[in-house]
C-alpha positions as CSV (number, residue, x, y, z in Angstrom):
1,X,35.4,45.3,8.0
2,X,37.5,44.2,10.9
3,X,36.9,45.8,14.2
4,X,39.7,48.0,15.2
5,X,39.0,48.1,18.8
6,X,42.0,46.6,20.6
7,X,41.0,43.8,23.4
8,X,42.2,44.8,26.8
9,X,44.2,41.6,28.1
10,X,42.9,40.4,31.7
11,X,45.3,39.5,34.2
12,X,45.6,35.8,34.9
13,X,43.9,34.5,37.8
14,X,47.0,33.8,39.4
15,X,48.6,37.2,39.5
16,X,45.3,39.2,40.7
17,X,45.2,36.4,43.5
18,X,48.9,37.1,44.2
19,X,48.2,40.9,44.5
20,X,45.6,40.5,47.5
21,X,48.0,38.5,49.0
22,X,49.9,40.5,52.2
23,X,53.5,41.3,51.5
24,X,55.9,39.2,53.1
25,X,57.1,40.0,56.3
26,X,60.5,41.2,56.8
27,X,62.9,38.5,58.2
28,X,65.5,40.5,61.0
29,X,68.9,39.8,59.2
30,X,72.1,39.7,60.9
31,X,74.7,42.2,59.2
32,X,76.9,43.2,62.6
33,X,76.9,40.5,64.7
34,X,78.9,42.4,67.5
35,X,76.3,45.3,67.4
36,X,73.8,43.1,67.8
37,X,74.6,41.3,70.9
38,X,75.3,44.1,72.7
39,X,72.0,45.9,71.6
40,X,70.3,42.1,73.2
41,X,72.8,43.0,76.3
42,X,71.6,46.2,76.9
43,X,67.5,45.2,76.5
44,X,68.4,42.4,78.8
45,X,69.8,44.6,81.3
46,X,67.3,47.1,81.1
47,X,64.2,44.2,81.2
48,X,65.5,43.0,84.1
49,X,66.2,47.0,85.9
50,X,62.3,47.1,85.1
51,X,61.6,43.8,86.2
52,X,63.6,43.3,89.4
53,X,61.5,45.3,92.0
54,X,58.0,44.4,90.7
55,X,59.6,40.5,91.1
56,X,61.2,41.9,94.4
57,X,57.8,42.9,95.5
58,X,56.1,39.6,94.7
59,X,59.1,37.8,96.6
60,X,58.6,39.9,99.7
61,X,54.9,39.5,99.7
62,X,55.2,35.2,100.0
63,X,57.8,35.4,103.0
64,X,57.5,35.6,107.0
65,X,58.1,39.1,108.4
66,X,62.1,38.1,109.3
67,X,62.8,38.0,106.1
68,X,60.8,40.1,104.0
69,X,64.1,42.6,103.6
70,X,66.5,40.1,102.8
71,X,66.8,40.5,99.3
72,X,66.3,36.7,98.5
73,X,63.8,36.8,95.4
74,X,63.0,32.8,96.2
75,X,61.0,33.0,99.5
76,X,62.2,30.3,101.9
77,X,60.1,29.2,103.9
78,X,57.4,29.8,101.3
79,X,54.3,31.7,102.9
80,X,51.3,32.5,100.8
81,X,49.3,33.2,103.9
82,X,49.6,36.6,103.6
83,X,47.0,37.5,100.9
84,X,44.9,35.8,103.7
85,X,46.0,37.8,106.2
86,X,46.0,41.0,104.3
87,X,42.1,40.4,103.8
88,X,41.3,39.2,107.0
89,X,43.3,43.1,108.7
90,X,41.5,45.5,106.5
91,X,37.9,45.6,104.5
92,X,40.1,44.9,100.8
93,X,36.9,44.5,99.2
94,X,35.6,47.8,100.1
95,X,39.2,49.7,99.1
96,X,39.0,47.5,95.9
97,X,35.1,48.5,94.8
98,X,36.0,52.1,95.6
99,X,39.1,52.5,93.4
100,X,37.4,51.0,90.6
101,X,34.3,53.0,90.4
102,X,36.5,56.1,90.7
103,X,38.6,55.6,88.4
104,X,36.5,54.3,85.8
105,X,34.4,57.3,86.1
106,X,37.2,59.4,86.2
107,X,38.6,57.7,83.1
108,X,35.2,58.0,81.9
109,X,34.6,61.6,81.9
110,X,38.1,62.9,81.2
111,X,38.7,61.0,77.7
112,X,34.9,62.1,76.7
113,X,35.3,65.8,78.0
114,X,39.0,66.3,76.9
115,X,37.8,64.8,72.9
116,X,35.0,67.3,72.8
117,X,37.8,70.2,73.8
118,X,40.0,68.8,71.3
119,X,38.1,68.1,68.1
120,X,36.7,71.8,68.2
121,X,40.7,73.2,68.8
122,X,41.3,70.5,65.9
123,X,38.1,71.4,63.3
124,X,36.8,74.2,64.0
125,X,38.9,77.4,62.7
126,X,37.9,80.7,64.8
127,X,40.2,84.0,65.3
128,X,42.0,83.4,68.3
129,X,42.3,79.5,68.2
130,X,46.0,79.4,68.4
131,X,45.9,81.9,71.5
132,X,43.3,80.2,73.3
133,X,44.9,76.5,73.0
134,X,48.4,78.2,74.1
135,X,46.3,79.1,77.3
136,X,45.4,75.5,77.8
137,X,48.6,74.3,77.2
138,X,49.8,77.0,80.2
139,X,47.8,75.1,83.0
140,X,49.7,72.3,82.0
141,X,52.7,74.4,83.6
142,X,51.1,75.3,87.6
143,X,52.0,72.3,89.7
144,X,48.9,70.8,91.7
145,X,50.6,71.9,95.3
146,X,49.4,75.5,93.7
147,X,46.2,74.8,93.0
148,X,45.9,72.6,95.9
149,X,44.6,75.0,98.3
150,X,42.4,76.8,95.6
151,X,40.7,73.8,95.0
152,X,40.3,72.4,98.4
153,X,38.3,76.0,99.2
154,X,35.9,75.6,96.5
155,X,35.0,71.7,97.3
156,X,34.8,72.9,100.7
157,X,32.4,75.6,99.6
158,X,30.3,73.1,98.2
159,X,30.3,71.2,101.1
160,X,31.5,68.2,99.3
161,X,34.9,67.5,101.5
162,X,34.3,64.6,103.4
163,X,32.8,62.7,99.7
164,X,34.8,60.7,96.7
165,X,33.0,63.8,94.1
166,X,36.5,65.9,94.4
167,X,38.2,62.9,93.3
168,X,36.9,62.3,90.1
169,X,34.4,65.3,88.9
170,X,37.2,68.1,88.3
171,X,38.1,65.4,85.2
172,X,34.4,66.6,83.7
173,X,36.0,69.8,82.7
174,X,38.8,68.0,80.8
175,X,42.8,67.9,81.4
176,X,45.5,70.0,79.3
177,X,47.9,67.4,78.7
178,X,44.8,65.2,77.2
179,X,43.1,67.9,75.5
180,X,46.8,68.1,73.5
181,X,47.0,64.8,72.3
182,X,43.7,64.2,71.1
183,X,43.8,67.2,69.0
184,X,47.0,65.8,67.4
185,X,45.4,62.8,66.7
186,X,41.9,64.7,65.3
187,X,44.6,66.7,63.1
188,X,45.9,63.7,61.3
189,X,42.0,62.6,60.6
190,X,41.8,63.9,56.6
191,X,39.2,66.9,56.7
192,X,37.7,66.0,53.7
193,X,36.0,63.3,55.6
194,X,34.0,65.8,57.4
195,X,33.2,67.8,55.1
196,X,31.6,65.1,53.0
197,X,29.8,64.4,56.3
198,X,28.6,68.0,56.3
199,X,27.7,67.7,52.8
200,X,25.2,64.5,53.7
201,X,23.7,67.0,56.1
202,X,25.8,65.6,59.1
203,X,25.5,68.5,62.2
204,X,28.8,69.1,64.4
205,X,27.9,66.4,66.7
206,X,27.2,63.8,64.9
207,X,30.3,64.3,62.4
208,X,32.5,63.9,66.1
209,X,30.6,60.8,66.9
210,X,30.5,59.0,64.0
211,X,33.8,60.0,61.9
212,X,36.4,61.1,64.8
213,X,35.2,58.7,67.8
214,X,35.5,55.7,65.7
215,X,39.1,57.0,63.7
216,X,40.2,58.0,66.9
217,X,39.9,55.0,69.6
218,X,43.4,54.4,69.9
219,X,43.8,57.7,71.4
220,X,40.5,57.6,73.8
221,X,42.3,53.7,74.9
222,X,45.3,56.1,75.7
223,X,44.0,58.3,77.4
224,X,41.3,56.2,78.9
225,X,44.1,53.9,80.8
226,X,46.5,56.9,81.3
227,X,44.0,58.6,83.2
228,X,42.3,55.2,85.0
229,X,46.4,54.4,86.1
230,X,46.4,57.6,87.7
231,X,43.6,57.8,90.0
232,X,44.2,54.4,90.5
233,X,47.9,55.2,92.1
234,X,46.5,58.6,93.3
235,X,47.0,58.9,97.0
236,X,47.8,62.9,97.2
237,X,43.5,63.7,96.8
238,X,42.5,60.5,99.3
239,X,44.7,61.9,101.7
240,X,43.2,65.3,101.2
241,X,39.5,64.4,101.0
242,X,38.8,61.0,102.8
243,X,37.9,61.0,106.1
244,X,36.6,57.4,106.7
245,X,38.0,54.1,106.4
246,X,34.7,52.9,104.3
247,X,35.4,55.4,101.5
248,X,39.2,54.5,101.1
249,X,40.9,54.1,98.0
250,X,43.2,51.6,97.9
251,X,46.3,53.4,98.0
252,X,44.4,55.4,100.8
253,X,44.0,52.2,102.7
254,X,47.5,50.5,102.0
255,X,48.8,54.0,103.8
256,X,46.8,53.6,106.5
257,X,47.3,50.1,106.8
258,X,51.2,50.9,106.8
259,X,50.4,53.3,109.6
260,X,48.6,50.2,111.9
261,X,50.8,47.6,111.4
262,X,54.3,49.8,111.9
263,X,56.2,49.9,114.8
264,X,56.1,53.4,115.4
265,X,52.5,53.3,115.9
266,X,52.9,50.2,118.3
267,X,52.6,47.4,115.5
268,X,54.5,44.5,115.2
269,X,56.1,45.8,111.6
270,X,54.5,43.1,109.1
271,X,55.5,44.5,106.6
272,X,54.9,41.7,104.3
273,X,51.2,42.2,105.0
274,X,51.5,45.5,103.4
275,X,53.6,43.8,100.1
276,X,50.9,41.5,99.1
277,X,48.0,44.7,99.4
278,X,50.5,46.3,97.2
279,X,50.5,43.3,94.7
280,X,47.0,43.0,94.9
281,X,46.9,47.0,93.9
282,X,48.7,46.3,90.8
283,X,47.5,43.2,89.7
284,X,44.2,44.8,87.6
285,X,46.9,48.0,85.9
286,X,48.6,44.9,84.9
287,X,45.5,43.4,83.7
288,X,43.9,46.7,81.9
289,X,47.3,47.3,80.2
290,X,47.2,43.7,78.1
291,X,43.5,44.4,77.7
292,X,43.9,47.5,75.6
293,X,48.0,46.9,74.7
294,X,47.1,46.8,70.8
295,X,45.7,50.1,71.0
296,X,48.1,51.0,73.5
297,X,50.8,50.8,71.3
298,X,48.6,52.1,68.3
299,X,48.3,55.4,69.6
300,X,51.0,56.0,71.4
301,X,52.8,55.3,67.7
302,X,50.3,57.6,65.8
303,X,50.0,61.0,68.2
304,X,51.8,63.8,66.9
305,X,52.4,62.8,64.0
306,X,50.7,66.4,62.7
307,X,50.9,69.9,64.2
């Protein structure tokens, strides 16, 4: 008797090898020449718009104080000793160490506080959900000159004006405009996943740490250098807040700096000295923006993508 069962042909070696292989990549093909030099024109024009004053900047930081507003971007005479001199007028270091501390920890506890907000709005499903997150969204609405005063009362209740705590510990209770994006992201994250978790005995807690943190780090990288950009820049809660020189921010110090060295307060108007703190201020945003650019651009391109 001959066996009736039919043998199953394999696929050649060749063709499951091709199949793991990456499809190729897409080469940009030129159908409207005309379209496309203009588009080129345009994202020239625009680069160098975005370009010009941080290369301004630089420019003005490497000249003598005659010519720092002349326009020239090549500095002539060339003067790089005003990084020196910029260190040598003010304690940098100091301004430097404090900014980065603050706004690490600010960073810190405002992408960890604002995921916990949003992965309950985003898993948990309660009467009222829809109402309550509308009321979150609504802070998002008072500008900070209303809250200004508010705030400065309660700080000052504490007797914590005067300190660098009111610059960074109002971020433990989360921020609105955070809190919204992470929960778009946690709503893209399949739910099945957690409840598989909860299934395998998971509790709340460790289903967020385990399944969303790690789904979800292009969004804590966003929010994380969105958040360290802007108490790195901030100079509105220094101003507010600081009282002595050895607890300066760097923008805090750049604006007192500006006060010394200006004419009105009897300075000499070196201006250029002033430039190159500025550079120095924006060299490490520069620096954490490549660092975390892949996830950047990740989860900027991912957010909202679900309601």
């Amino acid at each position: 008797m001959t066996d009736s069962t039919v043998p199953v042909a394999s696929a050649p070696p060749a063709a499951v090898e091709a199949s793991r292989q990456p499809p190729p990549r897409r080469r940009w093909k030129i159908e409207h020449p005309v379209q496309t030099a203009i588009f080129l024109i345009v994202l020239l024009g625009a680069s160098i718009a975005f370009l010009y004053p941080f290369l301004w900047t630089v420019s003005a930081s490497l000249k003598p104080r005659e010519d720092v507003f002349n326009n020239a971007l090549i500095p002539r005479p060339f003067q790089p000793s005003n990084y020196r001199d910029v260190w040598d007028a003010v304690p940098m270091v100091r301004w430097l160490f404090n900014s980065f501390w603050i706004a690490i920890v600010a960073a810190t506890t405002v992408t960890i506080s604002s995921a916990l907000t949003a992965f309950s709005f985003a898993y948990f499903r309660f009467p009222g959900r829809n109402l309550l997150f509308g009321c979150v969204l609504a802070t998002m609405m008072l500008p900070y000159a209303a809250t200004m005063i508010p705030t400065y009362l309660i700080w000052n209740h504490l007797h914590l004006t005067g300190t660098q705590y009111p610059l960074w510990a109002t971020n433990l209770f989360g921020s609105a405009f955070y809190i919204f994006l992470l929960r778009q992201f946690f709503l893209g994250i399949p739910r099945e996943l957690f409840e598989a978790a909860r299934m395998d005995g998971d509790n709340y807690f460790s289903m967020f740490r385990r399944i969303a943190l790690p789904l979800a780090k292009p969004a804590l990288i966003v929010t994380f250098v969105f958040e360290f950009k802007a108490s790195w820049t901030d100079l509105l809660k220094p101003l507010i807040y600081l009282n002595h020189d050895s607890q300066y921010t760097l923008p805090r110090g750049l604006y007192n700096l500006l006060g010394t060295l200006g004419p009105s307060n009897g300075g000499h108007g070196d201006y250029q000295i002033v430039i190159a703190g500025t550079v120095l201020a924006t060299i490490p945003m520069i620096i954490i923006f490549f660092l975390g650019q892949r996830y950047f651009m990740e989860g900027i391109a991912t957010q909202g993508r679900k309601g």
